[in-house]
Backbone as JSON Lines, residues from 0, in Angstrom:
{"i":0,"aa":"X","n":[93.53,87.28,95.18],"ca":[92.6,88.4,95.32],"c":[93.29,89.6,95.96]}
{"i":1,"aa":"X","n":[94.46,89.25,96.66],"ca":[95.17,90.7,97.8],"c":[95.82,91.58,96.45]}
{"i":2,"aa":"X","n":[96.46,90.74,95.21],"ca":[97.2,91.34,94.38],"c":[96.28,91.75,93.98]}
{"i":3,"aa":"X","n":[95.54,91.6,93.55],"ca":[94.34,92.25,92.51],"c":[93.89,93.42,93.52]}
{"i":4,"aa":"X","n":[93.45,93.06,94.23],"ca":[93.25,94.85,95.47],"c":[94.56,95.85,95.42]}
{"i":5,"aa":"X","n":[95.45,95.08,95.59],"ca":[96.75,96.15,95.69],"c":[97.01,96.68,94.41]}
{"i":6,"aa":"X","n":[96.91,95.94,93.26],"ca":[97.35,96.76,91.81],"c":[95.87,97.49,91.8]}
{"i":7,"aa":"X","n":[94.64,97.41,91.89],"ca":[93.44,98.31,92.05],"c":[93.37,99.61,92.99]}
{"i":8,"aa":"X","n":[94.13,99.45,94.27],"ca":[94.38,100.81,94.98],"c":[95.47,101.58,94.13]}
{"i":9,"aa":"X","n":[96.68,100.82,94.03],"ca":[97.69,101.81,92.92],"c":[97.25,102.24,92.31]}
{"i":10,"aa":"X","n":[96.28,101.83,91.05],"ca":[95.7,102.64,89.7],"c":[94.79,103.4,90.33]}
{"i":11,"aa":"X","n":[93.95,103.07,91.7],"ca":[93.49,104.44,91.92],"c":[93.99,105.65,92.49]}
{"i":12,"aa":"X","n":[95.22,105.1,93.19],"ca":[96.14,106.52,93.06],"c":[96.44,107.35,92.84]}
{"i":13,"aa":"X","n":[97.32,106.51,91.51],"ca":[97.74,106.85,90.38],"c":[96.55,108.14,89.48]}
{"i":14,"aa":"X","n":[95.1,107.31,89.54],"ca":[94.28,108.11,88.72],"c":[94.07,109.63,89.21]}
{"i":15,"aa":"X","n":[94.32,109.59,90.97],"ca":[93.61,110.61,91.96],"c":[94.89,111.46,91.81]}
{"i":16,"aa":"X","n":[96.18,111.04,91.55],"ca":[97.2,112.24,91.5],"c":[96.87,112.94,90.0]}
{"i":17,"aa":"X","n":[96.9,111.77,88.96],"ca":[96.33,112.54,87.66],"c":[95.36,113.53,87.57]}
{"i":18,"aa":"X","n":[94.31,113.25,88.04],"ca":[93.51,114.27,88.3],"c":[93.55,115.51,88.83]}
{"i":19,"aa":"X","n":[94.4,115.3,89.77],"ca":[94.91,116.37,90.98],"c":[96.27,117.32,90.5]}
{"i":20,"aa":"X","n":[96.76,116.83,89.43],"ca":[97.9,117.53,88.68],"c":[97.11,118.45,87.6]}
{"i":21,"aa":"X","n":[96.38,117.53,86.89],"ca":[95.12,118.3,86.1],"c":[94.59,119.31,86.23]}
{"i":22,"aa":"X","n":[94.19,119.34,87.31],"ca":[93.3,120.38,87.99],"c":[94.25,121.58,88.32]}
{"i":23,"aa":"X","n":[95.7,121.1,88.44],"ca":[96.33,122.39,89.21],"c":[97.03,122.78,88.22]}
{"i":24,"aa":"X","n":[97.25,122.41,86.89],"ca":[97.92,122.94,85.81],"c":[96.91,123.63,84.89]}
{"i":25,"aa":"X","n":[95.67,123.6,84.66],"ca":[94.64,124.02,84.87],"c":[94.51,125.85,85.26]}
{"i":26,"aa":"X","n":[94.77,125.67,86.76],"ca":[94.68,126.84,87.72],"c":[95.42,127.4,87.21]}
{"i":27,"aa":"X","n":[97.05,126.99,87.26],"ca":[98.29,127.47,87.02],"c":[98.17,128.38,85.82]}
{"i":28,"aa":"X","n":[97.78,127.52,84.77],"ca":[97.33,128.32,83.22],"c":[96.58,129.68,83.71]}
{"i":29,"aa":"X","n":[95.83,129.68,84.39],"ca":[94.56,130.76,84.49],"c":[93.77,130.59,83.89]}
{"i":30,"aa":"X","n":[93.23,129.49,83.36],"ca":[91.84,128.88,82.67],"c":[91.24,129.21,83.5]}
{"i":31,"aa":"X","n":[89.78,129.56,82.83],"ca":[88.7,130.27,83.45],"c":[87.3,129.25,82.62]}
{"i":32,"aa":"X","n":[87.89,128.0,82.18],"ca":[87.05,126.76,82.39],"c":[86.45,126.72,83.63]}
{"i":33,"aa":"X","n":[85.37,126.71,83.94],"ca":[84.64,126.29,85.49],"c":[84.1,125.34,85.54]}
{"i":34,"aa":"X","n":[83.98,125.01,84.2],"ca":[83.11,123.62,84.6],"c":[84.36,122.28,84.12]}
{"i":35,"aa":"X","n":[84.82,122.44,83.49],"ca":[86.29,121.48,83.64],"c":[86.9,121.56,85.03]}
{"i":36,"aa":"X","n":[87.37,122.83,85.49],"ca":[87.47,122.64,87.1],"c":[86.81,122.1,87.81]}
{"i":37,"aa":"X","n":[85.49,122.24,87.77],"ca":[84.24,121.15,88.88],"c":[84.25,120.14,87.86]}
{"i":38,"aa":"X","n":[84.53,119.76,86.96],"ca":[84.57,118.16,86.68],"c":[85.72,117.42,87.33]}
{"i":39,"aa":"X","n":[86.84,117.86,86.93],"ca":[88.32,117.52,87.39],"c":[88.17,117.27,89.4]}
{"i":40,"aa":"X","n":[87.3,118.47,90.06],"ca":[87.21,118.04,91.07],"c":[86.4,116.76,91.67]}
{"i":41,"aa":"X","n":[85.12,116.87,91.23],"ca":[84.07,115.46,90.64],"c":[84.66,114.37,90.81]}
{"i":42,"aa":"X","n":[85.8,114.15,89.81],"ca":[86.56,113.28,89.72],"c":[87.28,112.79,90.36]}
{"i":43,"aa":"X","n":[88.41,114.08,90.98],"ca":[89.25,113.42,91.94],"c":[88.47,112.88,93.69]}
{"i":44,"aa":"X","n":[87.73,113.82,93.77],"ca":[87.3,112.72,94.77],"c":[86.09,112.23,94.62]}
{"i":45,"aa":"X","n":[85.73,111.92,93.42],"ca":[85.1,109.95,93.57],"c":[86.19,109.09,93.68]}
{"i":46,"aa":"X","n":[87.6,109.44,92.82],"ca":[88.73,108.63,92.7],"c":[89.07,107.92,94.14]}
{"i":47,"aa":"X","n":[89.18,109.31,94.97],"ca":[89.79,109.33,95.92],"c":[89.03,108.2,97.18]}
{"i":48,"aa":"X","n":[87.18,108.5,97.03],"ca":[86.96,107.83,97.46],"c":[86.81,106.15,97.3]}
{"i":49,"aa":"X","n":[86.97,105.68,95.64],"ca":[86.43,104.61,95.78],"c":[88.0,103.95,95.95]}
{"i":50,"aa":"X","n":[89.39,104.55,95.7],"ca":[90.13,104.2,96.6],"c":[90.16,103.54,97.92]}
{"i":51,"aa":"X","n":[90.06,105.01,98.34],"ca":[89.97,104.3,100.03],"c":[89.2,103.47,100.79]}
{"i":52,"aa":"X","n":[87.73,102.77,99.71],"ca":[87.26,101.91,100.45],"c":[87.96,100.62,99.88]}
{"i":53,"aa":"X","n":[88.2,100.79,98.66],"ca":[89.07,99.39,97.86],"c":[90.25,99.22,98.89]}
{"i":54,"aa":"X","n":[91.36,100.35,99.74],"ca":[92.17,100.13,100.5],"c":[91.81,99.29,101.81]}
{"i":55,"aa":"X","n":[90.32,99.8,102.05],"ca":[89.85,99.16,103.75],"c":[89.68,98.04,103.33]}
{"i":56,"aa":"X","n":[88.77,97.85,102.41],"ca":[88.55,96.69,102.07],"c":[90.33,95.36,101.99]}
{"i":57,"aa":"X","n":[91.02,95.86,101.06],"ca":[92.32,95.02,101.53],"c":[92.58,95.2,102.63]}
{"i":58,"aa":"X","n":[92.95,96.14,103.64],"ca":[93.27,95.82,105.26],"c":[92.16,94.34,105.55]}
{"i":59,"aa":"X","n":[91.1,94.48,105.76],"ca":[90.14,94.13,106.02],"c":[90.7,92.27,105.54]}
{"i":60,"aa":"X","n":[90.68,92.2,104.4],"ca":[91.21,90.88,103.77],"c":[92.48,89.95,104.34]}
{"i":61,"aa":"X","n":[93.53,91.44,104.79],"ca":[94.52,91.24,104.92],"c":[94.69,90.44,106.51]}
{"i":62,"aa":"X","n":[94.23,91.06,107.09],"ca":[93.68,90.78,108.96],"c":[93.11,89.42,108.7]}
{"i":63,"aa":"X","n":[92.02,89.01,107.78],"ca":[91.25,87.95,108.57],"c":[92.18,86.8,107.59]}
């Protein structure tokens, strides 16, 4: 179950930098998409959050 948490925090990472590159190549362009920008943000932090509880959650595993 610890591997399966740890390859599940990576891919959410992984997904939260994707997103986060997205969003800034995006800007970079000067797209004047606004609502692709508030999606892309949407995104990265739900990513971000359901990360970091999938991470506590392994500490959490890891301790007991």
């Amino acid at each position: 179950m610890i591997t399966f948490l740890t390859i599940l925090v990576g891919l959410g990472m992984l997904a939260t930098l994707g997103t986060l590159f997205a969003g800034m190549v995006g800007m970079v362009r000067g797209s004047e998409d606004l609502h692709r920008s508030n999606a892309l943000m949407r995104w990265r932090t739900t990513l971000q959050g359901v990360t970091l509880a999938l991470f506590a959650l392994l500490l959490f595993m890891m301790r007991g």
